[in-house]
N, C-alpha and C positions, 0 to 999 in steps of 0.2 A: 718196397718199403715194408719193412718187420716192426709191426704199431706192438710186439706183441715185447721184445725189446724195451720199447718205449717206457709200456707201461710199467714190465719190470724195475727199468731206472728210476720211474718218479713214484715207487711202491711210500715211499716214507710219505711223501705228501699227500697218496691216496687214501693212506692210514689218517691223518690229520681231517684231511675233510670228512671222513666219513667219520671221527671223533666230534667233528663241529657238528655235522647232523643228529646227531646221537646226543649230544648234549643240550642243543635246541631242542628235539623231540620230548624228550625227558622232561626238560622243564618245562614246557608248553600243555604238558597231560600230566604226569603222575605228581608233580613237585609244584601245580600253578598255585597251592593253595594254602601251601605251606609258606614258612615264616623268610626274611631274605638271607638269613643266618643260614639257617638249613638249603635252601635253594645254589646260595654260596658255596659251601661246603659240600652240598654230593654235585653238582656242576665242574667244579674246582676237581676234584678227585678223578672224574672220568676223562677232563681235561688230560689231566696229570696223565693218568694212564694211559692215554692214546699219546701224549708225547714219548713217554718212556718204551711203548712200545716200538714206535720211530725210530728214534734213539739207537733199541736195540738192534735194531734191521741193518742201520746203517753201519753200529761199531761191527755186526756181524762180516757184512761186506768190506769193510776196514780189513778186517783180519784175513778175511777168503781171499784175498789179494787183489782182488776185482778182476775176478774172471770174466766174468758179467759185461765189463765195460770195454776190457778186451775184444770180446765176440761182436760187441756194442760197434767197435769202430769199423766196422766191414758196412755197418749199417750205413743208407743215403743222406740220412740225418746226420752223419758227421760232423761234427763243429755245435751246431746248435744249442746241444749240452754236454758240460765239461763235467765227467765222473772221473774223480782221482781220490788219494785217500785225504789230503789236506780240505779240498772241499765238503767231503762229506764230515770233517770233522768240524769244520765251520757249521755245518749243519746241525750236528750233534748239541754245539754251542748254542746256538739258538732255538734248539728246544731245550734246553737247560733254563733259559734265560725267560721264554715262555710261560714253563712251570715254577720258576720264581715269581714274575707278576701275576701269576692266577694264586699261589699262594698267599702275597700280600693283599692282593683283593679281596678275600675272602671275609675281611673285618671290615668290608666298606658297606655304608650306608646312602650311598650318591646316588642309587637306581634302584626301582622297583621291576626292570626290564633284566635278569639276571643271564637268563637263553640269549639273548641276544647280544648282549655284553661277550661272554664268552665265546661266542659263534664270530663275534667280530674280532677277537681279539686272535684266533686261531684262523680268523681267515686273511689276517697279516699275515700270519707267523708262514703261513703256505705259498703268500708271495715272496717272504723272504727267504724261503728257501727254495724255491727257482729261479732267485734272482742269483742267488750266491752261484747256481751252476751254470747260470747262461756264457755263452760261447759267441753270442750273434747281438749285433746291436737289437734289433726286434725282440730278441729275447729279453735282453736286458730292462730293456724300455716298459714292456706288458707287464711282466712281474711287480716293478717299480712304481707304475702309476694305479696297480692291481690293489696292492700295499697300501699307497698312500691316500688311497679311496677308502679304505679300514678306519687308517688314524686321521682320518679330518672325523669319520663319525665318532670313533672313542673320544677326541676331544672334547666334544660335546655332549656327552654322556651326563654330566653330573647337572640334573635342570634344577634343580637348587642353589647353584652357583650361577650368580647373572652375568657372569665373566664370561662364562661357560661359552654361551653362543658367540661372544665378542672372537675371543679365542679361536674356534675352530674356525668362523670365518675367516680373517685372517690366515690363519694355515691354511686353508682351501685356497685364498685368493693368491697370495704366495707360492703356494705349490704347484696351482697352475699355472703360472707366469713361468717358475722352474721350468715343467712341462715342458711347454711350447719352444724354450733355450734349447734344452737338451735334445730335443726333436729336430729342430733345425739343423744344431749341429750335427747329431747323426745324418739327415738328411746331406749336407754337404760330403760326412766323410764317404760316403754311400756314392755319391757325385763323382768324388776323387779316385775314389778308388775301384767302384762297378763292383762291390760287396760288400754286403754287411756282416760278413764272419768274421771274427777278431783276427786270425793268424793268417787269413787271406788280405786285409787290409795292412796289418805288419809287414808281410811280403810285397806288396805292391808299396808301401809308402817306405821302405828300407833302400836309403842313400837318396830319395826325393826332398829337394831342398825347402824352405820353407815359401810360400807363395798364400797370394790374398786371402783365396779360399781356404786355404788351410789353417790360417791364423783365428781366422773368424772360427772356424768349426774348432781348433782347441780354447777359444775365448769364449764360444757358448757352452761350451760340453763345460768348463771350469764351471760358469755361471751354475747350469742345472746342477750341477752335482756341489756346490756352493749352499746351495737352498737346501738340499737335500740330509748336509751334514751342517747346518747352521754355523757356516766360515764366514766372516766379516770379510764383504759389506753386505751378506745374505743372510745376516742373522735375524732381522727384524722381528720375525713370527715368534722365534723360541722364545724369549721372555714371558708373552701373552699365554701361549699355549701353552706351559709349566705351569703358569701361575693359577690359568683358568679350565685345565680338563682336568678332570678326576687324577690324583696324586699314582694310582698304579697304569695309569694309560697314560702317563708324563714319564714314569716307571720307563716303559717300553718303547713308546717314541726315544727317549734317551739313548736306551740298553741295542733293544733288537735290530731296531733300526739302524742306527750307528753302526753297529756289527757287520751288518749287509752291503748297507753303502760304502763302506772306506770299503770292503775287501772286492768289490765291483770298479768303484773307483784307480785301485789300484793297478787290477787288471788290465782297466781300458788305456791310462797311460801308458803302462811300462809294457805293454804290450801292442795295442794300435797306433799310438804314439811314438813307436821306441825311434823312428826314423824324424824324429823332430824335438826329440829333446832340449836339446840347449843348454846352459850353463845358469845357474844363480850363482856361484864359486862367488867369494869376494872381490874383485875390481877384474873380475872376468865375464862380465855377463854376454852371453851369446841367447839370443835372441829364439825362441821354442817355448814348451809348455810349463816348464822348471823355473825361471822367471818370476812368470805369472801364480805360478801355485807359490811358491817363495814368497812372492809379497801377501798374498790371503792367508800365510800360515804365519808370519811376523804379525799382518792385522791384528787375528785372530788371536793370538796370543796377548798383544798386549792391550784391547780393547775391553776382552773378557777379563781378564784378570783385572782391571783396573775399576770397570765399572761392577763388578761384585763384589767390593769395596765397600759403595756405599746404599747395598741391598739392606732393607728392615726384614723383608721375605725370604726366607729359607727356599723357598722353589725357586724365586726369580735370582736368588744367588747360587743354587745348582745349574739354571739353566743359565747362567753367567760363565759358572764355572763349566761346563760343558762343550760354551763355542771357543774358550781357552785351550782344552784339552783337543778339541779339533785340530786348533792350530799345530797342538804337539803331533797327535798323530799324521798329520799332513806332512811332516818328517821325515817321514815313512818313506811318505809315498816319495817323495821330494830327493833322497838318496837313489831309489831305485834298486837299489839290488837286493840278493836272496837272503842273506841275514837282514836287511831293513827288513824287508815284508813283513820277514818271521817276526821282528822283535815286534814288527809296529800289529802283527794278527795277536802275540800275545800281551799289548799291552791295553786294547782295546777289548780283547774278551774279558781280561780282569777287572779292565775302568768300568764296562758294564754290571756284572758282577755287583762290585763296588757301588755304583751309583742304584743300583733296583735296589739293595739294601737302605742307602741314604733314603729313597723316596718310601722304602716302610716306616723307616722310622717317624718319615714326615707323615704317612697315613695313619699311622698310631696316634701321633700328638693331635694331630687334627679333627680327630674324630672325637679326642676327651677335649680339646681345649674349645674346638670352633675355630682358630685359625693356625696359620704356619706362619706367623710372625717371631721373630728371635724374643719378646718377650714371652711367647707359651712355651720354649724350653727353658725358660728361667724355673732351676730345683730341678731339673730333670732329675740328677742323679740321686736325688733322694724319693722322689714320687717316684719312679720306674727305674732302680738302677740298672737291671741287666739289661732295658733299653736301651740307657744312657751310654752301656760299656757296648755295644754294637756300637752306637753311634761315631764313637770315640774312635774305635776302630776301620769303622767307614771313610770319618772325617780326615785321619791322620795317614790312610792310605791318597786318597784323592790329592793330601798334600806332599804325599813322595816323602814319608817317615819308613826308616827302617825300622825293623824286617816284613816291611807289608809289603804285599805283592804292587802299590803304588812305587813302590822305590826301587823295585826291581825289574818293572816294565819302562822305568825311565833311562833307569840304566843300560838296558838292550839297547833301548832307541836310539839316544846320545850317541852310545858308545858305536851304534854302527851307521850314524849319519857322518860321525866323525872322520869315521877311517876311507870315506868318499873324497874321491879327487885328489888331486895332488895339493903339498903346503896347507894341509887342513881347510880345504876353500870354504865350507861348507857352516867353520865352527862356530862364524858370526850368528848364524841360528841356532844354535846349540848353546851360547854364551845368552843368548836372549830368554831361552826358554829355559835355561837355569835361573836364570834372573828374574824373570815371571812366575817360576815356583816358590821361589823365596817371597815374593807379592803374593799367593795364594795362600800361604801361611797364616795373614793375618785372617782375611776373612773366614777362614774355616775356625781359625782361633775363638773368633768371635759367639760363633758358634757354641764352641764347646763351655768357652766362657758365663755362657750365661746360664748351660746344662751345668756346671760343675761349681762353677765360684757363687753367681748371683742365688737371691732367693726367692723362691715363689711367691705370688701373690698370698696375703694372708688370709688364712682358710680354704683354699688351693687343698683339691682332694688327692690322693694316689691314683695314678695312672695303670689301670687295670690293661694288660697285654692279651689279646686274643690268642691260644693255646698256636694255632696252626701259623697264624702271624709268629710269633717268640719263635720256633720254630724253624722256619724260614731263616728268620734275621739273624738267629744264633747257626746256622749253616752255611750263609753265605758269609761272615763275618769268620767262621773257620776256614773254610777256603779262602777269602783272602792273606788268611794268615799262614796257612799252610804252602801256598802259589809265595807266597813272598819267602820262604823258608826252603820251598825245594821246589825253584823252577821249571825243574826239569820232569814235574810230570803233566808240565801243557807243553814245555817249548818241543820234547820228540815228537809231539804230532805236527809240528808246525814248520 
């Protein structure tokens, strides 16, 4: 065994922890006594830098052509972890996504614990990216529950909000139930197959027909990984937990996490699964894992979109709109082939993107108004207009307006769910989730309607924007604009 290998391959993440240390130290001694603004701010920066430093490691390896992981595959540990350029670029993504929620944090006022905040929020970011390379269920699994031990604390982060605790419990108690699903069912396919490495259990289950054990192991594996990207009937927690943890740790649960799970998730199907697929085709249904995700991604679509509808709260209507957009990405997964992937990896790093922006905007307001109710963006665009023009831009992507990169990642998706199976089998979902954006429209409307038409309360001050926040919101709101105008400088990596 060459650990020496190893550790070359997971150099990015050893960069990241040893960023988390370093930013906990910091603030723990030289920065204990200073103000939370400041604390924020050089915390946030060194954060930054150690992602960027990542970042570059890995685009460097991107480019070296991965000599590295070539040498790599001689090594015992074969399979364990998948180094290719696509994943390391997924990687890349999520410390992008990272150093956008440590930048919109930087204005918050929800914790006097600012070392620890950051350390926790970097020691997700380290699960999600050995999640994104796992090869072996065990892998998959540690990373996963590694992660989701992060974000039950960040939920609970903000003890000034008495939501706060409601919330993360909840997400704890639901996560673990997840858990314990998704454990099972690996434990079966592990049963079935006498392996837990992805391309060793494809080989063993390729041309095995469907049988008890096997049904139950892809009905639990749906279930975990259900909870995981809040798909209906698993969505229970997101509402609570949007509504009640700090606005940039709703941020990242959103963004980061999403990002990791569908492209793990898709893995595991279209690869462990590929020998049990089945049909959802319209009045062809054949019995496999396609089906069953078919009916959670119809759920999901029309449950969210309907019931964000009739949200007062701006968070509990993003995280409305979020087990929606699951549905769509579910898609994705649901077509199965090499253009789905692609469209549904770049439609999902833009909706992240996308959605860390929305949740600045919402940490902005909230922090001058006291809450994220649709009456404290009433005058938005006159107390903070170049807030209010992000927001616009956020809101009108999420709802699949051109030229935002929201109408462009819908259109990959569609268009290559579409061209699956024969006589369009497929388009009855594709017809649905057309028809649930046009229902997403209004309540984003609503939104903007009250930022742009209504008026503020009277004597309602100006909304002063934190320099590094404005920032932030005015760079991811160019990138969505620039990804919706020329998609082809995400989709060649994808």
């Amino acid at each position: 065994m060459n650990y020496l290998y190893l550790l070359q391959l997971a150099a990015p993440e050893t960069i990241i922890t040893v960023t988390m240390l370093v930013v906990l130290g910091v603030d723990l001694t030289v920065l204990r006594d200073k103000s939370i603004a400041t604390r924020f701010t050089v915390g946030g920066w060194i954060a930054i830098f150690g992602c960027a430093v990542a970042a570059a490691m890995l685009w460097g390896r991107i480019q070296g052509g991965h000599a590295l992981a070539t040498a790599y595959r001689l090594d015992p540990f074969n399979g364990f972890l998948i180094i290719d350029p696509v994943t390391d670029f997924a990687k890349i993504a999520l410390l992008v996504l990272t150093a956008f929620t440590v930048l919109i944090s930087t204005s918050g006022k929800f914790t006097n614990h600012v070392g620890e905040y950051l350390s926790l929020l970097l020691l997700g970011t380290i699960g999600l990216l050995f999640l994104v390379s796992a090869g072996d269920l065990l892998m998959v699994w540690v990373p996963l529950e590694f992660t989701s031990l992060s974000l039950y604390i960040l939920a609970a982060f903000n003890k000034h909000n008495e939501r706060a605790s409601e919330a993360a419990l909840k997400y704890f108690l639901f996560g673990g139930m997840s858990a314990a699903f998704l454990l099972f069912g690996f434990s079966l396919l592990y049963g079935i197959s006498g392996s837990t490495n992805l391309a060793e259990i494809a080989r063993v289950m390729q041309g095995r027909g469907l049988d008890p054990l096997l049904i139950v192991a892809i009905v639990t594996t749906v279930i975990g990984f259900g909870f995981k990207v809040a798909a209906v009937p698993f969505h229970l927690w997101a509402p609570d937990a949007y509504e009640g943890a700090p606005t940039p740790s709703a941020a990242f649960i959103a963004a980061g996490s999403k990002v990791a799970s569908f492209y793990i998730l898709a893995k595991i199907f279209t690869l462990a699964f590929a020998g049990s697929t089945g049909s959802a085709v319209w009045h062809g249904y054949v019995s496999g894992w396609m089906p069953v995700v078919a009916v959670v991604a119809a759920l999901s679509m029309v449950l969210g979109n309907l019931t964000a509808i009739v949200q007062s709260s701006v968070k509990r209507l993003l995280a409305y709109s979020a087990i929606a957009h699951a549905g769509y990405v579910l898609l994705g997964v649901l077509a199965g082939t090499a253009s789905s992937i692609s469209a549904m990896m770049f439609y999902i790093i833009t909706y992240a993107l996308t959605v860390i922006g929305a949740f600045g905007v919402v940490t902005v307001v909230e922090e001058a108004t006291g809450g994220d109710a649709l009456s404290d963006f009433k005058g938005l665009s006159r107390r903070a207009p170049g807030l209010s023009l992000c927001l616009l831009v956020f809101l009108l992507s999420l709802g699949g307006i051109p030229p935002l990169a929201g109408f462009i990642g819908k259109f990959f998706l569609f268009s290559a769910v579409v061209s699956v199976g024969e006589n369009l089998g497929l388009l009855w979902l594709v017809i649905l989730a057309i028809a649930m954006s046009a229902v997403s429209f209004y309540y984003y409307l609503r939104v903007l309607k009250a930022a742009y038409v209504q008026d503020a309360a009277e004597g309602a001050p100006a909304i002063k924007v934190p320099g590094l926040t404005m920032f932030a919101l005015v760079l991811l709101a160019a990138l969505v604009v620039l990804l919706g105008c020329a998609p082809g400088l995400l989709m060649r990596f994808l």
